[in-house]
C-alpha positions in Angstrom: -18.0 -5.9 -79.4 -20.9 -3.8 -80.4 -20.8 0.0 -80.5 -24.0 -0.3 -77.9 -22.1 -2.6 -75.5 -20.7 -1.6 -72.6 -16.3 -1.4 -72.1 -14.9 -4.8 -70.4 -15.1 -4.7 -66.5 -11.5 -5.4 -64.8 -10.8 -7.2 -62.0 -9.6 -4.9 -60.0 -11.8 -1.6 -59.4 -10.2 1.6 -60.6 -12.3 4.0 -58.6 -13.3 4.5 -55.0 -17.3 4.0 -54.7 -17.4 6.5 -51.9 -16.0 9.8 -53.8 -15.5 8.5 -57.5 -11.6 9.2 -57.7 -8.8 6.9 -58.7 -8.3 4.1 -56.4 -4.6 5.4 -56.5 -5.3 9.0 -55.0 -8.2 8.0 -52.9 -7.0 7.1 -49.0 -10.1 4.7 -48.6 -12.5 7.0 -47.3 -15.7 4.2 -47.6 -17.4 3.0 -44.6 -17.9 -0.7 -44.6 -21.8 -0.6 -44.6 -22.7 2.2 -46.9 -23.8 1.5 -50.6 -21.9 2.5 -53.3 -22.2 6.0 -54.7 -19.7 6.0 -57.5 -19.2 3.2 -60.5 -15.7 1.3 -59.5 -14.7 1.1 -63.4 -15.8 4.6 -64.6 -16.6 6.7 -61.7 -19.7 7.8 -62.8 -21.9 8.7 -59.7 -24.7 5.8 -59.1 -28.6 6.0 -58.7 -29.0 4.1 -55.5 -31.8 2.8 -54.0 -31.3 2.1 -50.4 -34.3 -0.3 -48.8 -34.9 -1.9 -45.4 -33.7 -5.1 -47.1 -30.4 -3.8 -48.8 -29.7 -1.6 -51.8 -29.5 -1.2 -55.5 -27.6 1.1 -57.9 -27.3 1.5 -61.5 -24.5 3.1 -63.6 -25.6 5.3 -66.5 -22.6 3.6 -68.6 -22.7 -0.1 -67.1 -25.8 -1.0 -66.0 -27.0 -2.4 -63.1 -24.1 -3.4 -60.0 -23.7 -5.0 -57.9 -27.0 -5.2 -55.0 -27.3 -6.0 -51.4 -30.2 -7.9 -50.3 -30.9 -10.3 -46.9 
């Protein structure tokens, strides 16, 4: 692995996307339709862009996630 390359994703997400803590101390306190607002592997907090059509968000660390569109 590169120095530039971003750390392995894992299967399992270790942070909430609705507050950015620790999937182990967060209760679940997402709502089913909202985007994302936190990175699930690093917690970083996301640059979302939230269209009629669905959404977009970008991780300073890993790049673009995951998107949303009809």
């Amino acid at each position: 692995m590169a120095a530039s390359d971003p750390p392995p994703t894992h299967a399992t997400p270790e942070h909430c996307v609705s507050c950015g803590r620790l999937t182990s101390e967060c209760p679940g306190c997402g709502r089913e339709l909202d985007p994302p607002h936190f990175c699930a592997t690093c917690g970083t907090r996301l640059a979302v862009l939230v269209k009629p059509t669905g959404w977009r968000g970008r991780c300073k660390v890993h790049g673009e996630v995951a998107a949303s569109d009809r």
